[in-house]
C-alpha positions in Angstrom: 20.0 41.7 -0.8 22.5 41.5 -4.1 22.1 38.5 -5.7 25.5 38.1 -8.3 24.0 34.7 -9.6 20.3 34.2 -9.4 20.7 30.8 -10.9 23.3 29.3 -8.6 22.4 26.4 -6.3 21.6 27.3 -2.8 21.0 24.9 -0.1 18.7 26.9 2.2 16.8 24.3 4.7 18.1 21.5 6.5 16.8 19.3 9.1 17.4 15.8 11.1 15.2 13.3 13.0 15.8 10.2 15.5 13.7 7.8 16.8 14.7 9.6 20.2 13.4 12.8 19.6 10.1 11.3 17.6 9.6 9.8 20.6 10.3 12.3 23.2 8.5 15.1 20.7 5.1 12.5 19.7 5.7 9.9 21.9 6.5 7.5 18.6 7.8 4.3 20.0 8.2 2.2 16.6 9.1 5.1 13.7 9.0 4.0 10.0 11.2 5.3 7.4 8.1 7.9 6.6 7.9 9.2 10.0 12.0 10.2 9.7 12.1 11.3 6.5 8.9 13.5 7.2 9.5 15.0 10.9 13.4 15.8 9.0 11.5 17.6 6.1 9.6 19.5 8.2 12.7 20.7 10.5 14.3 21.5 7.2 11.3 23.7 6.2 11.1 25.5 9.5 14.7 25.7 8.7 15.1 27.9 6.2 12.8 30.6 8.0 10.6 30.5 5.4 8.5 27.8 6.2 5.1 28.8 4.6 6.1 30.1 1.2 9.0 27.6 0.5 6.8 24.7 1.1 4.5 26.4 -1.3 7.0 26.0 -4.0 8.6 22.9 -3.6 7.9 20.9 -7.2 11.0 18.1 -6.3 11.3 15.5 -4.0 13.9 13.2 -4.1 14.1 10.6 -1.2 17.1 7.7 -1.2 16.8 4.4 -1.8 16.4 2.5 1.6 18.1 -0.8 2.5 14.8 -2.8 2.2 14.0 -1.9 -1.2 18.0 -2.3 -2.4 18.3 -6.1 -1.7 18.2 -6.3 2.0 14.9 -6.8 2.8 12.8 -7.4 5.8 9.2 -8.3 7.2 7.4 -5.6 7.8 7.2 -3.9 4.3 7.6 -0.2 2.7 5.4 1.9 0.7 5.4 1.6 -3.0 6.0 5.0 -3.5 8.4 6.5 -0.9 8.5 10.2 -2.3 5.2 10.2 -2.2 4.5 8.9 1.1 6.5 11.3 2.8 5.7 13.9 1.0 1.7 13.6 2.0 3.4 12.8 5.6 4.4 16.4 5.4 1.8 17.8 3.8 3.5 18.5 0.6 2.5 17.8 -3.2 5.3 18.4 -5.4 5.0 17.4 -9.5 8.3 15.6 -10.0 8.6 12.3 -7.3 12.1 10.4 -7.5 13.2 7.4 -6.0 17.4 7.5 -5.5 19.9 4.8 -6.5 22.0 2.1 -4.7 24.9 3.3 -2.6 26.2 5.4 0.1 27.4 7.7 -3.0 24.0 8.9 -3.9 22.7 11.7 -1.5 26.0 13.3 -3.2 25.0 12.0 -6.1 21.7 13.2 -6.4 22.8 16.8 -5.2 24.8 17.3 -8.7 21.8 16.3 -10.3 19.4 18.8 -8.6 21.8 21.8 -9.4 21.8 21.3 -12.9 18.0 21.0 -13.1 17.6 23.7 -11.2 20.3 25.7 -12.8 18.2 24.9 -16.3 15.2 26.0 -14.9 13.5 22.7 -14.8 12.6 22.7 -11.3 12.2 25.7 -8.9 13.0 24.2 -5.3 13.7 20.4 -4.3 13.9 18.2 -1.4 16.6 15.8 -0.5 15.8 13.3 2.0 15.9 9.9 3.1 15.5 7.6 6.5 16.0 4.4 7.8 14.7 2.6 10.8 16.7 -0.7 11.1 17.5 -0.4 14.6 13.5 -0.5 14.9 13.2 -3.5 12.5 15.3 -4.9 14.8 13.2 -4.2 18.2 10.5 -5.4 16.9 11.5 -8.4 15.4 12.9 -9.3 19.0 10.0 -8.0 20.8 7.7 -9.7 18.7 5.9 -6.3 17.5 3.7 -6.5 14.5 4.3 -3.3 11.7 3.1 -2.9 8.7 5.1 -0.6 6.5 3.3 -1.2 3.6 1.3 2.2 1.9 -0.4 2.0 -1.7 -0.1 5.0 -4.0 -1.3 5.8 -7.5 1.2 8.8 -8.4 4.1 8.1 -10.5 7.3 8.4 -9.6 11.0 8.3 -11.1 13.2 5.9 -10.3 16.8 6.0 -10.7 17.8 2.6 -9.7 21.1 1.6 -11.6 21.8 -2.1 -11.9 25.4 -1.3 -10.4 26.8 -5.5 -9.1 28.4 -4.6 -5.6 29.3 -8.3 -5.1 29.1 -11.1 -7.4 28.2 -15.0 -7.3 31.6 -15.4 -7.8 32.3 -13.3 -4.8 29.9 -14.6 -2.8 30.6 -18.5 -3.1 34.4 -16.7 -2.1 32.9 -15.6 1.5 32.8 -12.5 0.4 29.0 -12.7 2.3 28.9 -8.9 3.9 30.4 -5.4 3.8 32.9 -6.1 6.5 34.7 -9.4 4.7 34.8 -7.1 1.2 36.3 -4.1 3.1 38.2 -6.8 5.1 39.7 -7.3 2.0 41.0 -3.7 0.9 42.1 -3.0 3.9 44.2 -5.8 4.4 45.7 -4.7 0.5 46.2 -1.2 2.2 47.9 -2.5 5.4 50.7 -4.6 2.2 51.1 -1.7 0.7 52.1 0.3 3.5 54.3 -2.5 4.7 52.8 -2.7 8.2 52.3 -5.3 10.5 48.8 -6.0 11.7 49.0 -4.8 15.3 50.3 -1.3 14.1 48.1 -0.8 11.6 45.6 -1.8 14.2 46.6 1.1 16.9 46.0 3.4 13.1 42.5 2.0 12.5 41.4 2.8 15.9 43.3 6.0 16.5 41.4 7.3 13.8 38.0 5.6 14.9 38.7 7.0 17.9 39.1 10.9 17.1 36.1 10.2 15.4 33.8 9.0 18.5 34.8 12.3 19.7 32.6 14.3 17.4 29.6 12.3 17.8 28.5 13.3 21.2 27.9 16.8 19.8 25.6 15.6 16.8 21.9 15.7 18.6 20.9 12.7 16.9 23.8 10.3 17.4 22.8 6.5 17.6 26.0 5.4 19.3 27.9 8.4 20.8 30.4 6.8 23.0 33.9 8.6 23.6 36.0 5.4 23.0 39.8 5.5 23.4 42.2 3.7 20.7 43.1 1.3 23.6 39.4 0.2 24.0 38.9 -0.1 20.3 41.8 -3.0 20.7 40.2 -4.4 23.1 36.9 -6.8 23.4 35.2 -4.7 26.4 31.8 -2.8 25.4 30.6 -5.7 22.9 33.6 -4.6 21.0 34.3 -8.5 19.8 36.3 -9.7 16.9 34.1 -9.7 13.4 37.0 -10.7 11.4 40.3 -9.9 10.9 41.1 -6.3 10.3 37.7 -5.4 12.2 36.4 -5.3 15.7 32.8 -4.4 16.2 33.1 -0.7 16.4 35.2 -0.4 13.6 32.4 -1.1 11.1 29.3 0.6 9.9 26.9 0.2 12.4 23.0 0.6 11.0 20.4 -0.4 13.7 19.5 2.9 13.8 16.3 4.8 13.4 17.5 8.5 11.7 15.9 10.8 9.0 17.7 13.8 7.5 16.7 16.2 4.8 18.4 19.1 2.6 16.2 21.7 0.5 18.0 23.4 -2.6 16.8 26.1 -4.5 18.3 28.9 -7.0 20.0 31.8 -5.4 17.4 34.2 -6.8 14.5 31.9 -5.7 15.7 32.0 -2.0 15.9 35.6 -2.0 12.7 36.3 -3.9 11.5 33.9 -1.1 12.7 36.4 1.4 15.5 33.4 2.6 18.4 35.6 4.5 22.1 35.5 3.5 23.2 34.0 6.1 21.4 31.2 5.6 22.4 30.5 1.9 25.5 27.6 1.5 26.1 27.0 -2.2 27.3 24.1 -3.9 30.5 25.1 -6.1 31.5 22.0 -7.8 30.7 17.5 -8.2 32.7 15.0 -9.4 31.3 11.2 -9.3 33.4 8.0 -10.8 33.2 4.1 -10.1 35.5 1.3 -10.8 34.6 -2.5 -11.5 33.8 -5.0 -8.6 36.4 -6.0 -5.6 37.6 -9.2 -8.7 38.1 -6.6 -11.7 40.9 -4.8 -9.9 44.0 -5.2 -10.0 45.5 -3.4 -7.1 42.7 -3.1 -4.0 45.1 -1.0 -2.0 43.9 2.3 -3.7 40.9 3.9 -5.2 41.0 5.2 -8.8 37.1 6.3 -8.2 38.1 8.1 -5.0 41.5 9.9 -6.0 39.5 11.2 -9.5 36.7 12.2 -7.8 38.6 14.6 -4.8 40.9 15.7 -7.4 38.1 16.7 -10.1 35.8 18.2 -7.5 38.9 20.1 -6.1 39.7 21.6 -9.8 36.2 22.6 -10.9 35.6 24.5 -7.8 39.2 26.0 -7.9 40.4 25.0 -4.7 43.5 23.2 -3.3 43.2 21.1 -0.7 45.4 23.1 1.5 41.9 25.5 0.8 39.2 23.0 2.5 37.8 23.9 6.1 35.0 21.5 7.3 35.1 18.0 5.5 33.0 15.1 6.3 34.2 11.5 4.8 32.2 8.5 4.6 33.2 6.8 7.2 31.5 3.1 7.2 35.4 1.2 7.5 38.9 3.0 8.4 40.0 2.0 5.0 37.0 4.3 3.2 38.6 7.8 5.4 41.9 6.9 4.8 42.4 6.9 1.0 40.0 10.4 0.8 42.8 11.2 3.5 45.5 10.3 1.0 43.7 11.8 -1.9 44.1 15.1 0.0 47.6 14.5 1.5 47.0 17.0 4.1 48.9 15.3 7.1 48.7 18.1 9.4 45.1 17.9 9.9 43.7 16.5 12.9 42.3 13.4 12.7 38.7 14.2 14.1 38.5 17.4 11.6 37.6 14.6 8.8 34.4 14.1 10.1 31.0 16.6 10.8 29.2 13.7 12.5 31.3 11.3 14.1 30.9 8.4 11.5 28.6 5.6 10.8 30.3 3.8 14.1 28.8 6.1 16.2 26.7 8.7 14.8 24.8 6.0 13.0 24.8 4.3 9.4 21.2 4.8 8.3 21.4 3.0 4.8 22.0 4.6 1.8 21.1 8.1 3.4 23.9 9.1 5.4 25.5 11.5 3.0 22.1 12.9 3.7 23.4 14.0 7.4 26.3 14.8 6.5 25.6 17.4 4.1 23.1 18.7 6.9 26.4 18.9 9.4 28.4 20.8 6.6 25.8 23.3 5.8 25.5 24.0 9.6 29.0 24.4 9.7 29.6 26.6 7.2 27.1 28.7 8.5 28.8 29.2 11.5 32.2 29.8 10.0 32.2 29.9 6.4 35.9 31.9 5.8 36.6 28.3 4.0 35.0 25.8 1.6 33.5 22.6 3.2 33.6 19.4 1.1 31.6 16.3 1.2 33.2 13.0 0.1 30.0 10.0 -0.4 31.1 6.3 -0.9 28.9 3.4 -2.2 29.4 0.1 -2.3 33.1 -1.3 -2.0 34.4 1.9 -2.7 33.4 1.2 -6.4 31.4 4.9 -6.2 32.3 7.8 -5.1 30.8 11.3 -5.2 32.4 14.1 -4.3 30.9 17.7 -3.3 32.1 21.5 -2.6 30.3 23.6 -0.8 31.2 27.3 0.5 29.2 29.9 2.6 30.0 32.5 -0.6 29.5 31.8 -4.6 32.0 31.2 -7.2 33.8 34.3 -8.1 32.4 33.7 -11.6 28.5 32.8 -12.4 28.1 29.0 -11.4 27.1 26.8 -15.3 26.5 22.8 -15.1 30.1 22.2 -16.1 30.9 22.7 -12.3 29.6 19.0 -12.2 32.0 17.1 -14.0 30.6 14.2 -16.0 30.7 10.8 -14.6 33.9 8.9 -15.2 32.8 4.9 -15.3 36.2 3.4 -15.6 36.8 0.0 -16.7 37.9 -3.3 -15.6 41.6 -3.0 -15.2 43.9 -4.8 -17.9 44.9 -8.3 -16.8 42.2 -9.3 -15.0 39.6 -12.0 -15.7 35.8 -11.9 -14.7 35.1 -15.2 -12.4 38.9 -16.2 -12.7 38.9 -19.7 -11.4 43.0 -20.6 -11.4 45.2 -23.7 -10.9 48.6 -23.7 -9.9 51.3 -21.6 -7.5 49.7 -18.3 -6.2 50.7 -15.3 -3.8 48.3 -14.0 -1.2 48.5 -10.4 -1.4 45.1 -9.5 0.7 43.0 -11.7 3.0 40.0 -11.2 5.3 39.2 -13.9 8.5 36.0 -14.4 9.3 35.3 -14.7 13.5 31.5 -15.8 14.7 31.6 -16.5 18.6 35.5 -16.2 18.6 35.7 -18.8 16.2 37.4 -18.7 12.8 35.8 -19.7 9.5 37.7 -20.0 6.1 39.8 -17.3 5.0 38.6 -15.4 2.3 42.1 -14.4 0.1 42.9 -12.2 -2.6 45.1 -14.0 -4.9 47.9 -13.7 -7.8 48.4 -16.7 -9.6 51.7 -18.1 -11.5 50.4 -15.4 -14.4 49.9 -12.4 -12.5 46.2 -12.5 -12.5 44.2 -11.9 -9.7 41.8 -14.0 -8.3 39.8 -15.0 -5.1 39.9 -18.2 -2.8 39.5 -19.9 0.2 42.3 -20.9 2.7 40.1 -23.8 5.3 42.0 -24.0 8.9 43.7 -20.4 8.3 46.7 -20.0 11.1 45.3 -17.3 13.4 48.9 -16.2 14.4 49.8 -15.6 11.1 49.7 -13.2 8.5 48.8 -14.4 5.6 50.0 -11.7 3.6 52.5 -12.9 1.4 52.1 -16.4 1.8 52.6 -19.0 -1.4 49.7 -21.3 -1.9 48.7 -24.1 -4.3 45.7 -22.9 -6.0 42.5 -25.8 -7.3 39.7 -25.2 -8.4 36.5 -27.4 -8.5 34.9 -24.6 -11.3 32.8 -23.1 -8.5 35.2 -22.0 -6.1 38.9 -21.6 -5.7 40.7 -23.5 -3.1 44.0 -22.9 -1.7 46.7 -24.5 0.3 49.6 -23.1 2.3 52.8 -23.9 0.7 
C-alpha cells in the first residue's frame, strides 16, 4: 500500500451499541453509560480488522460529556472519571484521558481537535466515544430498580468543559424551561420569515420528519424506528400529543434511549504500518466550528450565523461545493436545526431523507451530547460503501448557538492534509442593538412565540418581542388565544424587573 500523506487523519474503526443488543449479546438488562461506551469501543476495534495491534497503540481516549454530568442530573450517579472507566471496561490503558464539552456540537468538535494532535505528532491513535442510558434511568426509576453508577478513580484526566450559558435566568423566568420551548421559539421566527401559516409549515415539519423515519429502520441500533407518514405526524395517534406550539411529540429530540457509539482515528501512515486495509480508511478533509450569543442576544432567530459560517467554511477548506457532497447527516433534534443546514446548502433537489445517515434523534435516538458520535459512525460506513463523493457531518449544540461542521471522503486531499484544514473557531458576538436581560415598557410587536401544552392544556405563551425601539426582548402573554397566531400581534409591554409581561392590543 502507497501512502501519499502519512500524517493525514484516518478514521479506521467504528462501532455502536444498544441496550438491545447488550442484552440479547450478555443478557444486560439495566446498561450504564460504561457498558455502551465500552461494548461500542470494542466493535470499533474489532472494526478496523486490526483488533490486537491497534488496541496496543491507542494513547487517546476521549469520551463526551453525558447529560448527568452537564446539568441534568439524576439518582443513580456516574463515575468520576468516565475515560477512564470505560477504558478499563475495555481493557485499555491509554496516557492521555479527556472528558468532552457541552453540546450536541462536540463529537464534531472534538474530531478537529484529534486530527491536529495527531497531525503534530502528539498522539499516535485515539478513541472517540460516548453513551447515554436515559431510557434506563428512566426504567428504573419507574420500576423502582436500585443502580449505582457511581466508580472512584485515581488517574487524571482532561477536561474540556467550557462554561458556554445555553439558557439564562432571564430566559428561564421567560418559560423558556426546555429545549422544545427555546426551539419553539426559532422556529416560529423561521415560519415569519418565510411568511407561512402554521398549518403549512406544519405539513413541512413533518414531511421532513417523515422522510427521516424512513431511514431509521435500517440503523441496527434505532430506539424508535417507526415509518411514520406526514399525516400521522399531524395527528395525536401513537402518543404523538401536542408539546407546544410548533411541536408534536415526535417532532422533538427524543433521549430515553440506552446507545453507545465509538470512532478510532489514527494517521494514515499508522494505519498502514498497522496493516489497516484501504478500503477501510475514510479521511477527514476539513472543520469549521462557530457559536453565537444566547436565544436574547440575537437579533433575528430566523437564521443561524454559526450554522451558515460553519457549512460554508468547512465547504471551502476542503474545496468542495455543495453541489460536491454525497452522504450528509444533519443534527436533527427539531425541524428547525435540518432546515437552516438545508438552506446553508441550497441544494433543493435533494431528497429529503438523503439529509440524514440515521434517521434523526426522533427515531434513531438522541443519546445526549453523543449523537454526532453515531453519526459519524453512519458516514464512515457509508462512504465505505460508496465513496465516489465526500460525506459531511453537520453537529449542533445547544440552541443552535454551536455548530461544528465536518468533511469527510473515502480518498485524501489532492494536496498533503496541514491543521489549517480546521478553520479556527469563529465566537461571534452579541448582535448590535440588543440588550442582555432587556426588561422593556411600552408598545411591542411579537415576531416569534412558542405555547406551552401539558395534558392538552395551554400555559403562558413564551414571546419574542420588539419593543417601541427596535430592541428585542422576551415575555409572557397569560390566556394566549389558541386560534390565533400570534405572530405579528401588538402588545403593551410591563415589567415587574423580573419578568416581562404582555398584553394583546
Amino acid at each position: 500500500m502507497t501512502i501519499s500523506d502519512r500524517q493525514a487523519p484516518v478514521l479506521i474503526g467504528v462501532g455502536e451499541a444498544s441496550g438491545q443488543s447488550l442484552k440479547q449479546s450478555l443478557g444486560i438488562e439495566w446498561p450504564s453509560p460504561v457498558d455502551l461506551a465500552s461494548a461500542a469501543v470494542e466493535a470499533a476495534l474489532a472494526d478496523s480488522g486490526v483488533e490486537d495491534k491497534l488496541s496496543a497503540s491507542i494513547d487517546c481516549l476521549l469520551a463526551t460529556r453525558l447529560f448527568h454530568d452537564s446539568g441534568v442530573p439524576h439518582a443513580y450517579g456516574s463515575p468520576d472519571n468516565l475515560p477512564d472507566a470505560i477504558a478499563q471496561a475495555a481493557g485499555l490503558n491509554p496516557a492521555q484521558l479527556v472528558y468532552g464539552d457541552v453540546g450536541g456540537q462536540s463529537p464534531q468538535k472534538h474530531m478537529h481537535d484529534l486530527a491536529i494532535q495527531l497531525h503534530e505528532g502528539k498522539i499516535k491513535a485515539a478513541i472517540l466515544c460516548g453513551a447515554e442510558s436515559i431510557g434506563t434511568v428512566k426504567r428504573a426509576k419507574k420500576a423502582g430498580h436500585e443502580m449505582d453508577w457511581n466508580q472512584p478513580s485515581d488517574r487524571d484526566f482532561i477536561d474540556k468543559r467550557t462554561e458556554f450559558p445555553v439558557l439564562t435566568m432571564y430566559e428561564f423566568r421567560h418559560g423558556i424551561i426546555s429545549m422544545p420551548m427555546a426551539y419553539g421559539l426559532l422556529e416560529n421566527a423561521r415560519r415569519s420569515h418565510l411568511g407561512r401559516d402554521r398549518a403549512s409549515y406544519a405539513k413541512d415539519m413533518a414531511e421532513l420528519w417523515s422522510a427521516f423515519s424512513s431511514v431509521a429502520s435500517t440503523r441496527e441500533h434505532a430506539q424508535f424506528a417507526k415509518d411514520w407518514s406526514a399525516e400521522e405526524l399531524l395527528q395525536d395517534g401513537g402518543g404523538n400529543y401536542q408539546l407546544n406550539d410548533p411541536y408534536r411529540r415526535w417532532m422533538v429530540a427524543q433521549d430515553a434511549v440506552a446507545l453507545g457509539g465509538a470512532v478510532i482515528v489514527t494517521t494514515a501512515g499508522h494505519a498502514a504500518d498497522l496493516g489497516v486495509a484501504e478500503d477501510k480508511m475514510i479521511y477527514l478533509h476539513s472543520g469549521a466550528d462557530a457559536s453565537i450569543p444566547i436565544i436574547s442576544q440575537q437579533m433575528d432567530l430566523s437564521r443561524s450565523p454559526a450554522v451558515e459560517w460553519a457549512v460554508g467554511k468547512a465547504l471551502d477548506l476542503a474545496e468542495q461545493q455543495a453541489s460536491d457532497i454525497g452522504p450528509i447527516d444533519i443534527y436533527s433534534c427539531f425541524p428547525v436545526a435540518v432546515s437552516l443546514v438545508m438552506e446553508a446548502l441550497n441544494q433543493p433537489d435533494r431528497p429529503l431523507s438523503s439529509y440524514t445517515l440515521t434517521g434523526g434523534l426522533s427515531f434513531f435516538g438522541g443519546p445526549g451530547n453523543s449523537y454526532s458520535t453515531h453519526a459519524i459512525v453512519a458516514l464512515v460506513q457509508a462512504l465505505r460503501q460508496d465513496g465516489s463523493k465526500p460525506g459531511m457531518i453537520s453537529a449542533n449544540g445547544g440552541a443552535i448557538n454551536k455548530e461544528s461542521v465536518g468533511i469527510y471522503a473515502a480518498q485524501p486531499l489532492a494536496g498533503r492534509w496541514s491543521p489549517d484544514r480546521i478553520a479556527a473557531p469563529n465566537y461571534m458576538p452579541p448582535d448590535e442593538g440588543t440588550k442582555p436581560d432587556h426588561f422593556a415598557s411600552g408598545n411591542g410587536v411579537i415576531k416569534s412565540y412558542a405555547l406551552p401544552y401539558v395534558k392538552g392544556i395551554a400555559g403562558a405563551a413564551t414571546l419574542w418581542l420588539q419593543d417601541e425601539n427596535g430592541v428585542p426582548c422576551i415575555g409572557l402573554l397569560e390566556d394566549a388565544p389558541e386560534e390565533t397566531d400570534l405572530i405579528g400581534e401588538k402588545v403593551t409591554i410591563t415589567s415587574d424587573g423580573k419578568r416581562n409581561q404582555a398584553v394583546l392590543g
